[in-house]
N, C-alpha and C positions, 0 to 999 in steps of 0.2 A: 493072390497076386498083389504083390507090392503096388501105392498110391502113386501117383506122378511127385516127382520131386524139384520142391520148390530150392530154385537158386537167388542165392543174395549177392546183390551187386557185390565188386571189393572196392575197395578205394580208389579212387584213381592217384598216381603216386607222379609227381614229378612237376605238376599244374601249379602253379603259386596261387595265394589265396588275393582276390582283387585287396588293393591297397585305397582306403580313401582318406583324403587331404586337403585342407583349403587352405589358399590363397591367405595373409592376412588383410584386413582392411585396408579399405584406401584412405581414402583423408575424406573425412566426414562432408556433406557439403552441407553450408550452412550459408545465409542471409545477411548482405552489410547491413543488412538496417539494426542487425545485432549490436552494433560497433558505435552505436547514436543515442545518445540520452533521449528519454520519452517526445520530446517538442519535438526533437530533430526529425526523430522517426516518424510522427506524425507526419513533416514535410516531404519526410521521404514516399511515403504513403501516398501527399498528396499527390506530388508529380509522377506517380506509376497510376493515381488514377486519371489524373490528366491525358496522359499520356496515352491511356490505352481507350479513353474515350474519344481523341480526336482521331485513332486507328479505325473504331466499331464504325464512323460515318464515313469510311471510304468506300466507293462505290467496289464492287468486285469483280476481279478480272474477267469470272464470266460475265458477267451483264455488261463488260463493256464490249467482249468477243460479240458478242448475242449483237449488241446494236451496229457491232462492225460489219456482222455476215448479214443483217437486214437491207444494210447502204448498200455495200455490193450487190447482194440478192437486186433489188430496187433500181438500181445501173443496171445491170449485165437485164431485167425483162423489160426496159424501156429499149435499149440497148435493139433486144430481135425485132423487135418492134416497126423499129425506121428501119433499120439495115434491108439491105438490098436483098431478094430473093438469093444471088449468087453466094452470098454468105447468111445463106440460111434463116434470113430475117422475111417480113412480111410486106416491107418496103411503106407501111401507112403513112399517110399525112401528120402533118405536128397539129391541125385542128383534130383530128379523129375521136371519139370520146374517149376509146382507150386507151388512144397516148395520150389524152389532158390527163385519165385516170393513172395510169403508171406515172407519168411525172407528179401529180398531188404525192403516190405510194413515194416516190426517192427524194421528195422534197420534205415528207414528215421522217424519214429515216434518217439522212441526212441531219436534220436539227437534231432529233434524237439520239445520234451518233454524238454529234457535238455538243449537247448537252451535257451528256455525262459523263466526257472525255476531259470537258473544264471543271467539272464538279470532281473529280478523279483530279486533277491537277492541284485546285485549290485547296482541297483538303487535304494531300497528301502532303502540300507545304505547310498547311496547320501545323500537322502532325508530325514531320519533321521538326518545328521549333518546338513544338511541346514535348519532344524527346531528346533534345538537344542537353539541355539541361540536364535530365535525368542521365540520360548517355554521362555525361562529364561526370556528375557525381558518384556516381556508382562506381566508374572507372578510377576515378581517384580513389577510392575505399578501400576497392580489392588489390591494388597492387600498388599506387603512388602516394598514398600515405605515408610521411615521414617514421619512419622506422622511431621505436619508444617514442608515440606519443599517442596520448589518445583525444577524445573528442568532449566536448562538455559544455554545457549549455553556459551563455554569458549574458548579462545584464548590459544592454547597449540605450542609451537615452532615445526617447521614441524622434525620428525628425521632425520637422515641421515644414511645413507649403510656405512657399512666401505667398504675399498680396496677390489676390487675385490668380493663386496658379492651381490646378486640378491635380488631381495625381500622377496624368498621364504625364501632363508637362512637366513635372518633380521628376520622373522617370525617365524623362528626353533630359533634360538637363542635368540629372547627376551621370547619366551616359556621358556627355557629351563633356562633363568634369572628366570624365575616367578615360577617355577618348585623350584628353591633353596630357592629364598624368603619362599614360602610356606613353604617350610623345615627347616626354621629360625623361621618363625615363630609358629612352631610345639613346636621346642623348647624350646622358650620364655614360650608359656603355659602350658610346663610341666616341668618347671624347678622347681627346689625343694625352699620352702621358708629358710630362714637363718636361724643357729641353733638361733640362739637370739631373734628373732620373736618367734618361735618355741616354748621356753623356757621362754617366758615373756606372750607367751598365756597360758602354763602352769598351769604358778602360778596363773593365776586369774581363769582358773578355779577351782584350788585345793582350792583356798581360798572359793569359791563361794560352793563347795561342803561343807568345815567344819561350815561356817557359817550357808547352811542348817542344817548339822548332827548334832548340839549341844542340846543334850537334854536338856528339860526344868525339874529343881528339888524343883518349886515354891510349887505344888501340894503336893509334899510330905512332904516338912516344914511348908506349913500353916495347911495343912489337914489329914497329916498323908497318903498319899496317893500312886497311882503309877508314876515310873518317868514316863514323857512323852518325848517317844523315837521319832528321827525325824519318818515320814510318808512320803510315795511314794504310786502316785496314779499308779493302774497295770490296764492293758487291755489286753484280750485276745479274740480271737478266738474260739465260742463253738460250737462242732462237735456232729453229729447226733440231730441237732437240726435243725432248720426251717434257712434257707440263711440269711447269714449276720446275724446270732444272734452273738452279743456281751457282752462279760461279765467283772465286774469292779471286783475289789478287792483292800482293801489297807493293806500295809503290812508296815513293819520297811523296810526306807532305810540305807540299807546295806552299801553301800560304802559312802554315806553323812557320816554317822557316823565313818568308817576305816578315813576317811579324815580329822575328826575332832580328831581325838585321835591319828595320828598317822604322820601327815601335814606336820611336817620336814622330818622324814625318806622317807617320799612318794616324795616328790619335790625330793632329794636327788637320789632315783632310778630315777626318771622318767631323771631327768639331766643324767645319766650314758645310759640309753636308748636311748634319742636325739641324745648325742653324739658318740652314735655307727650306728646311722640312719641317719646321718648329712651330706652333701655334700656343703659347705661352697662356693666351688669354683664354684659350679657348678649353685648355688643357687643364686634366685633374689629375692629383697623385693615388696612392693604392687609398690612403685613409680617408681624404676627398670623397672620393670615387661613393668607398663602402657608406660613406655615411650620408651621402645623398642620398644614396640607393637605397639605404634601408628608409630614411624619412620619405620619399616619395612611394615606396612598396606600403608604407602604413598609410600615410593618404588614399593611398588607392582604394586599399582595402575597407577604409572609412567611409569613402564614399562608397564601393557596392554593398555595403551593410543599408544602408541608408535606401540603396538602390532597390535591393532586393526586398528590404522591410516593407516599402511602397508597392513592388511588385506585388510580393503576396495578398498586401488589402488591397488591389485592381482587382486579384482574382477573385479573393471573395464576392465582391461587387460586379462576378463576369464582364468585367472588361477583355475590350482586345488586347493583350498584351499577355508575354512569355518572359521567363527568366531567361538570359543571354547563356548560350548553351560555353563560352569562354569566363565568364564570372567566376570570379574566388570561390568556391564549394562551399568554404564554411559562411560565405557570407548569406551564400543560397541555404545553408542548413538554419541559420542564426547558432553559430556556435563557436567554440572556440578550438583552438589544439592547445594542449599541453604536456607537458613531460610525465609520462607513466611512470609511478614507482613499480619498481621489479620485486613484487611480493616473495618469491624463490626465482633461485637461481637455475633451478636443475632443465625445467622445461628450455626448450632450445626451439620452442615454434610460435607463429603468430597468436595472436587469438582468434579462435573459431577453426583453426588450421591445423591441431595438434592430435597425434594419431597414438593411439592411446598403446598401440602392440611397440611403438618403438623407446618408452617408458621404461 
Protein backbone atom coordinates (compact mmCIF):
# COMPACT_ATOMS: atom_id res chain seq x y z
CA UNK A 1 0.00 0.00 0.00
CA UNK A 2 1.25 3.26 -1.25
CA UNK A 3 2.72 5.98 1.88
CA UNK A 4 0.49 9.13 2.36
CA UNK A 5 1.60 11.83 0.01
CA UNK A 6 3.24 14.78 0.87
CA UNK A 7 1.86 18.04 -0.93
CA UNK A 8 4.07 21.27 -1.43
CA UNK A 9 2.64 24.51 -1.24
CA UNK A 10 2.62 26.38 -4.91
CA UNK A 11 3.31 29.92 -4.96
CA UNK A 12 1.06 32.22 -4.48
CA UNK A 13 0.78 34.14 -7.82
CA UNK A 14 -0.64 37.54 -8.04
CA UNK A 15 0.40 39.20 -4.16
CA UNK A 16 3.27 41.79 -4.79
CA UNK A 17 6.21 41.40 -2.76
CA UNK A 18 6.17 44.36 0.29
CA UNK A 19 8.05 47.32 -0.91
CA UNK A 20 10.39 49.13 1.59
CA UNK A 21 11.52 52.87 1.39
CA UNK A 22 12.70 55.76 3.47
CA UNK A 23 11.92 58.97 3.81
CA UNK A 24 15.16 61.27 3.16
CA UNK A 25 16.51 63.16 6.15
CA UNK A 26 15.38 66.16 7.53
CA UNK A 27 17.68 68.92 8.26
CA UNK A 28 20.11 67.75 10.94
CA UNK A 29 19.41 69.59 14.36
CA UNK A 30 22.29 71.14 15.53
CA UNK A 31 23.36 73.93 18.46
CA UNK A 32 23.79 77.90 18.01
CA UNK A 33 26.44 77.69 20.29
CA UNK A 34 27.98 76.05 17.08
CA UNK A 35 27.89 79.57 15.30
CA UNK A 36 30.25 81.29 18.35
CA UNK A 37 33.98 81.48 18.60
CA UNK A 38 35.23 79.48 21.86
CA UNK A 39 34.72 82.79 24.52
CA UNK A 40 31.46 83.44 23.07
CA UNK A 41 30.22 79.91 23.73
CA UNK A 42 31.57 79.69 26.96
CA UNK A 43 28.97 82.81 27.53
CA UNK A 44 26.68 80.94 25.99
CA UNK A 45 27.22 78.16 28.30
CA UNK A 46 27.12 80.40 31.01
CA UNK A 47 23.53 81.91 30.66
CA UNK A 48 21.93 78.22 30.00
CA UNK A 49 23.53 77.54 33.27
CA UNK A 50 22.23 80.56 34.87
CA UNK A 51 19.48 79.97 33.64
CA UNK A 52 18.53 76.66 34.42
CA UNK A 53 19.82 77.19 37.98
CA UNK A 54 17.51 79.84 38.86
CA UNK A 55 14.51 77.21 37.25
CA UNK A 56 16.02 74.07 39.70
CA UNK A 57 14.86 76.67 43.01
CA UNK A 58 11.30 77.05 41.92
CA UNK A 59 9.23 75.62 44.24
CA UNK A 60 6.87 72.83 42.30
CA UNK A 61 3.50 72.97 41.38
CA UNK A 62 2.82 70.06 43.45
CA UNK A 63 3.95 71.34 46.69
CA UNK A 64 2.39 74.31 46.08
CA UNK A 65 -1.23 72.32 45.19
CA UNK A 66 -0.15 70.15 48.46
CA UNK A 67 -0.08 73.51 50.81
CA UNK A 68 -3.28 74.89 48.98
CA UNK A 69 -5.43 71.66 49.70
CA UNK A 70 -3.89 71.87 53.51
CA UNK A 71 -5.38 75.69 53.82
CA UNK A 72 -8.68 74.53 52.63
CA UNK A 73 -8.48 71.19 54.38
CA UNK A 74 -7.68 73.71 57.72
CA UNK A 75 -10.90 76.16 56.77
CA UNK A 76 -13.51 73.84 55.68
CA UNK A 77 -12.53 71.55 59.62
CA UNK A 78 -12.63 74.66 61.64
CA UNK A 79 -15.46 75.59 59.34
CA UNK A 80 -17.92 72.17 60.95
CA UNK A 81 -16.57 73.19 63.84
CA UNK A 82 -18.60 76.46 64.74
CA UNK A 83 -21.27 75.84 62.21
CA UNK A 84 -24.66 75.36 63.39
CA UNK A 85 -25.97 71.80 64.01
CA UNK A 86 -28.58 72.60 60.98
CA UNK A 87 -25.57 72.64 58.63
CA UNK A 88 -24.06 69.76 59.89
CA UNK A 89 -21.44 71.41 62.17
CA UNK A 90 -20.93 70.97 66.04
CA UNK A 91 -21.98 74.49 66.84
CA UNK A 92 -18.62 74.72 69.66
CA UNK A 93 -17.36 77.87 71.30
CA UNK A 94 -14.43 80.01 69.64
CA UNK A 95 -12.80 79.32 73.46
CA UNK A 96 -13.17 75.34 72.97
CA UNK A 97 -9.76 73.60 72.93
CA UNK A 98 -10.44 72.21 69.56
CA UNK A 99 -11.34 75.21 67.78
CA UNK A 100 -8.23 77.13 69.57
CA UNK A 101 -6.61 73.62 68.00
CA UNK A 102 -8.13 73.76 64.28
CA UNK A 103 -7.47 77.53 64.24
CA UNK A 104 -3.50 76.99 65.47
CA UNK A 105 -4.07 73.91 62.25
CA UNK A 106 -5.37 76.99 59.54
CA UNK A 107 -3.23 79.47 60.79
CA UNK A 108 0.23 77.29 60.23
CA UNK A 109 -1.43 76.28 56.77
CA UNK A 110 -2.27 79.43 56.02
CA UNK A 111 1.44 80.87 56.43
CA UNK A 112 2.58 77.75 54.80
CA UNK A 113 0.46 78.45 51.80
CA UNK A 114 1.84 81.83 51.72
CA UNK A 115 5.14 81.09 52.09
CA UNK A 116 5.78 79.21 49.27
CA UNK A 117 3.32 80.82 47.01
CA UNK A 118 5.86 84.25 47.38
CA UNK A 119 8.98 81.90 47.26
CA UNK A 120 7.18 80.58 43.81
CA UNK A 121 6.76 84.15 42.86
CA UNK A 122 10.08 85.62 43.53
CA UNK A 123 11.95 83.12 42.03
CA UNK A 124 10.16 82.69 39.10
CA UNK A 125 10.82 86.37 38.39
CA UNK A 126 14.61 85.56 39.02
CA UNK A 127 14.32 83.16 36.60
CA UNK A 128 12.43 84.97 34.17
CA UNK A 129 15.51 87.68 33.89
CA UNK A 130 17.99 85.08 33.89
CA UNK A 131 16.40 83.66 30.78
CA UNK A 132 15.61 86.86 29.34
CA UNK A 133 18.80 87.14 27.90
CA UNK A 134 19.49 83.71 26.95
CA UNK A 135 15.82 83.87 25.31
CA UNK A 136 17.05 87.00 22.99
CA UNK A 137 20.31 85.52 22.16
CA UNK A 138 19.61 82.21 21.11
CA UNK A 139 16.73 83.82 19.07
CA UNK A 140 18.80 85.98 17.40
CA UNK A 141 21.25 83.08 16.24
CA UNK A 142 18.64 80.72 14.92
CA UNK A 143 16.91 82.96 12.67
CA UNK A 144 17.79 86.95 13.06
CA UNK A 145 21.12 86.84 12.25
CA UNK A 146 22.07 88.96 9.45
CA UNK A 147 22.26 86.84 6.49
CA UNK A 148 26.47 86.41 5.28
CA UNK A 149 27.87 87.16 8.26
CA UNK A 150 29.34 85.38 10.95
CA UNK A 151 30.39 86.02 14.64
CA UNK A 152 34.00 86.45 15.92
CA UNK A 153 35.53 87.26 18.97
CA UNK A 154 36.83 91.31 19.39
CA UNK A 155 39.25 92.97 21.26
CA UNK A 156 37.18 95.81 23.18
CA UNK A 157 39.34 98.05 25.89
CA UNK A 158 38.41 96.91 29.40
CA UNK A 159 36.08 99.95 31.20
CA UNK A 160 36.91 101.57 34.02
CA UNK A 161 34.60 102.68 37.30
CA UNK A 162 34.84 106.27 37.99
CA UNK A 163 35.68 107.57 41.61
CA UNK A 164 34.23 106.04 44.16
CA UNK A 165 31.47 103.81 41.93
CA UNK A 166 31.00 99.83 42.37
CA UNK A 167 30.03 97.94 39.61
CA UNK A 168 26.64 97.88 40.27
CA UNK A 169 26.40 101.54 39.81
CA UNK A 170 28.74 101.35 36.51
CA UNK A 171 25.79 99.01 35.50
CA UNK A 172 22.92 101.47 36.51
CA UNK A 173 24.69 104.24 34.81
CA UNK A 174 25.86 102.92 31.54
CA UNK A 175 21.86 101.56 31.53
CA UNK A 176 20.68 104.63 32.09
CA UNK A 177 23.47 106.08 29.06
CA UNK A 178 21.59 103.52 26.81
CA UNK A 179 18.14 104.51 28.14
CA UNK A 180 18.94 108.28 26.54
CA UNK A 181 20.77 107.00 23.33
CA UNK A 182 17.59 105.12 22.71
CA UNK A 183 15.84 108.33 23.30
CA UNK A 184 18.07 110.09 20.69
CA UNK A 185 17.52 107.82 18.73
CA UNK A 186 13.69 107.79 18.84
CA UNK A 187 14.14 111.11 17.75
CA UNK A 188 16.35 110.89 14.80
CA UNK A 189 13.40 108.51 13.36
CA UNK A 190 10.69 110.68 13.94
CA UNK A 191 12.08 113.89 13.11
CA UNK A 192 10.16 115.65 10.33
CA UNK A 193 11.76 115.77 6.73
CA UNK A 194 12.82 119.52 5.30
CA UNK A 195 10.25 121.80 4.00
CA UNK A 196 12.45 121.54 0.62
CA UNK A 197 12.42 117.81 0.23
CA UNK A 198 8.91 118.16 1.26
CA UNK A 199 8.13 120.51 -1.48
CA UNK A 200 10.34 119.16 -4.28
CA UNK A 201 8.55 115.77 -3.65
CA UNK A 202 5.50 117.78 -4.33
CA UNK A 203 6.00 118.88 -7.50
CA UNK A 204 6.85 115.72 -9.01
CA UNK A 205 4.20 114.34 -7.93
CA UNK A 206 1.56 117.07 -9.10
CA UNK A 207 3.52 116.98 -12.34
CA UNK A 208 3.24 113.11 -12.45
CA UNK A 209 -0.75 113.44 -11.69
CA UNK A 210 -1.40 116.38 -14.78
CA UNK A 211 0.65 114.35 -17.07
CA UNK A 212 -1.72 111.40 -16.14
CA UNK A 213 -5.04 113.78 -16.21
CA UNK A 214 -4.39 115.26 -19.85
CA UNK A 215 -7.17 114.24 -21.82
CA UNK A 216 -6.60 112.88 -25.24
CA UNK A 217 -8.85 115.22 -28.05
CA UNK A 218 -7.25 113.01 -31.10
CA UNK A 219 -10.73 110.95 -31.37
CA UNK A 220 -12.68 113.82 -31.55
CA UNK A 221 -10.63 115.72 -34.64
CA UNK A 222 -10.01 112.58 -36.63
CA UNK A 223 -13.41 111.00 -35.88
CA UNK A 224 -15.66 113.25 -34.73
CA UNK A 225 -15.77 111.58 -31.53
CA UNK A 226 -15.79 111.61 -27.60
CA UNK A 227 -12.82 113.25 -25.68
CA UNK A 228 -11.12 110.59 -24.00
CA UNK A 229 -10.89 111.76 -20.39
CA UNK A 230 -7.91 110.30 -18.08
CA UNK A 231 -9.11 106.52 -16.44
CA UNK A 232 -8.57 105.21 -12.94
CA UNK A 233 -8.80 101.70 -12.37
CA UNK A 234 -11.22 101.41 -8.75
CA UNK A 235 -11.59 98.18 -6.42
CA UNK A 236 -13.87 97.61 -4.02
CA UNK A 237 -15.10 95.52 -1.56
CA UNK A 238 -18.67 93.56 -2.27
CA UNK A 239 -20.91 92.85 0.67
CA UNK A 240 -23.43 90.09 0.96
CA UNK A 241 -21.67 88.28 -1.44
CA UNK A 242 -19.52 84.93 -1.07
CA UNK A 243 -15.75 86.02 1.13
CA UNK A 244 -13.32 87.90 -0.53
CA UNK A 245 -15.54 88.84 -3.61
CA UNK A 246 -14.08 91.62 -5.32
CA UNK A 247 -15.32 94.18 -7.68
CA UNK A 248 -13.48 96.49 -10.50
CA UNK A 249 -14.72 99.47 -11.95
CA UNK A 250 -13.30 102.35 -14.02
CA UNK A 251 -14.27 105.59 -13.78
CA UNK A 252 -12.59 109.27 -14.80
CA UNK A 253 -9.82 110.27 -12.71
CA UNK A 254 -10.79 112.99 -10.85
CA UNK A 255 -7.88 114.66 -9.35
CA UNK A 256 -5.18 113.54 -12.52
CA UNK A 257 -7.37 115.76 -14.45
CA UNK A 258 -7.95 118.95 -11.12
CA UNK A 259 -3.96 118.64 -11.68
CA UNK A 260 -3.79 118.97 -15.16
CA UNK A 261 -5.94 122.03 -15.38
CA UNK A 262 -5.22 123.56 -12.47
CA UNK A 263 -1.07 122.56 -11.57
CA UNK A 264 0.17 126.13 -10.73
CA UNK A 265 -2.77 127.15 -8.38
CA UNK A 266 -2.44 123.42 -6.71
CA UNK A 267 1.59 123.52 -6.20
CA UNK A 268 0.84 127.23 -4.96
CA UNK A 269 -1.64 125.91 -2.09
CA UNK A 270 0.14 122.90 -1.32
CA UNK A 271 3.50 125.30 -0.78
CA UNK A 272 1.19 127.52 1.80
CA UNK A 273 0.24 124.05 3.47
CA UNK A 274 3.96 122.69 3.90
CA UNK A 275 4.74 125.83 5.21
CA UNK A 276 2.37 125.89 7.89
CA UNK A 277 3.22 122.01 8.69
CA UNK A 278 7.08 122.55 8.41
CA UNK A 279 9.36 122.25 11.26
CA UNK A 280 12.70 123.22 9.55
CA UNK A 281 14.71 123.25 12.88
CA UNK A 282 13.60 120.45 13.98
CA UNK A 283 13.83 118.44 10.66
CA UNK A 284 16.52 115.95 9.02
CA UNK A 285 17.08 115.01 5.41
CA UNK A 286 17.54 111.17 4.20
CA UNK A 287 21.61 111.70 4.77
CA UNK A 288 21.09 113.62 8.14
CA UNK A 289 18.82 111.27 9.29
CA UNK A 290 21.23 108.00 8.17
CA UNK A 291 24.20 109.41 9.56
CA UNK A 292 23.01 110.22 12.96
CA UNK A 293 21.54 107.03 13.19
CA UNK A 294 24.31 105.18 12.39
CA UNK A 295 26.65 107.38 15.13
CA UNK A 296 24.19 107.04 17.71
CA UNK A 297 23.47 102.89 16.83
CA UNK A 298 27.48 102.76 17.56
CA UNK A 299 27.28 104.57 20.72
CA UNK A 300 24.89 102.51 21.87
CA UNK A 301 26.32 99.55 21.20
CA UNK A 302 29.50 100.97 22.92
CA UNK A 303 28.07 101.50 25.68
CA UNK A 304 26.30 97.81 26.20
CA UNK A 305 29.65 96.26 25.62
CA UNK A 306 30.88 98.23 28.46
CA UNK A 307 27.47 97.32 30.18
CA UNK A 308 27.62 93.88 29.67
CA UNK A 309 31.55 93.45 30.31
CA UNK A 310 30.62 94.77 33.93
CA UNK A 311 27.70 92.50 34.02
CA UNK A 312 29.49 89.56 33.56
CA UNK A 313 32.21 90.29 36.46
CA UNK A 314 28.95 91.17 38.87
CA UNK A 315 28.24 87.54 38.10
CA UNK A 316 31.37 86.15 38.73
CA UNK A 317 31.33 87.87 42.09
CA UNK A 318 27.30 86.52 42.51
CA UNK A 319 26.02 89.69 42.58
CA UNK A 320 22.35 90.53 42.08
CA UNK A 321 22.25 91.44 38.71
CA UNK A 322 21.05 90.00 35.04
CA UNK A 323 22.00 90.91 31.47
CA UNK A 324 18.97 93.00 29.96
CA UNK A 325 16.98 90.35 28.18
CA UNK A 326 16.62 93.66 25.10
CA UNK A 327 20.79 94.31 24.86
CA UNK A 328 22.72 93.98 21.71
CA UNK A 329 23.56 90.05 21.64
CA UNK A 330 26.93 90.60 20.50
CA UNK A 331 27.50 92.95 23.18
CA UNK A 332 26.15 90.15 25.67
CA UNK A 333 28.40 87.53 23.67
CA UNK A 334 31.62 90.06 23.72
CA UNK A 335 31.84 89.66 20.02
CA UNK A 336 31.62 90.87 16.87
CA UNK A 337 29.59 90.31 13.26
CA UNK A 338 31.27 90.28 10.34
CA UNK A 339 31.08 89.47 6.60
CA UNK A 340 31.53 85.78 5.87
CA UNK A 341 33.66 84.88 2.95
CA UNK A 342 31.64 82.38 0.73
CA UNK A 343 34.20 79.54 0.46
CA UNK A 344 31.88 77.78 -2.49
CA UNK A 345 29.28 78.62 -4.20
CA UNK A 346 27.26 75.59 -4.67
CA UNK A 347 25.83 74.98 -1.01
CA UNK A 348 22.50 77.09 -0.99
CA UNK A 349 21.90 76.59 3.11
CA UNK A 350 22.88 78.11 6.32
CA UNK A 351 25.40 76.78 8.40
CA UNK A 352 24.43 73.97 10.65
CA UNK A 353 21.14 73.85 8.40
CA UNK A 354 22.50 72.00 5.19
CA UNK A 355 20.78 68.59 4.21
CA UNK A 356 23.22 66.65 2.85
CA UNK A 357 20.52 64.29 0.29
CA UNK A 358 19.61 67.72 -1.54
CA UNK A 359 23.46 68.09 -2.63
Amino acid sequence: MAGPTTLTPAPIIGVAEPISFSLPPGPPQYDVIELLPLAAADKLRALRQRSADAHAVIPEFADIQEASVAKIEAANALKRLTAHPQDFGFDLKPDDPRVIAAQRTLNKATDDFERIKQRSEVRTAAWQAASGALANVETWLKGARPGGTALEECEWPEPKLLKGETVLDAIERLRRRGRELKADLHRIRSAPFPSSHAKAQMREQIEALAQRGAPSVSLLIEHDRDIAWPKQQMQSAVYNAQPGAIAYAEATDAVALFAWTLKDQLIKRLDAEIDAEADDKAALSHEARQKAEAETMGDLLAVERDESRFVWSAMEHNLPVQHRADCSQVAIMQCQLVTAPRADASPRTSPGLSWPWLR
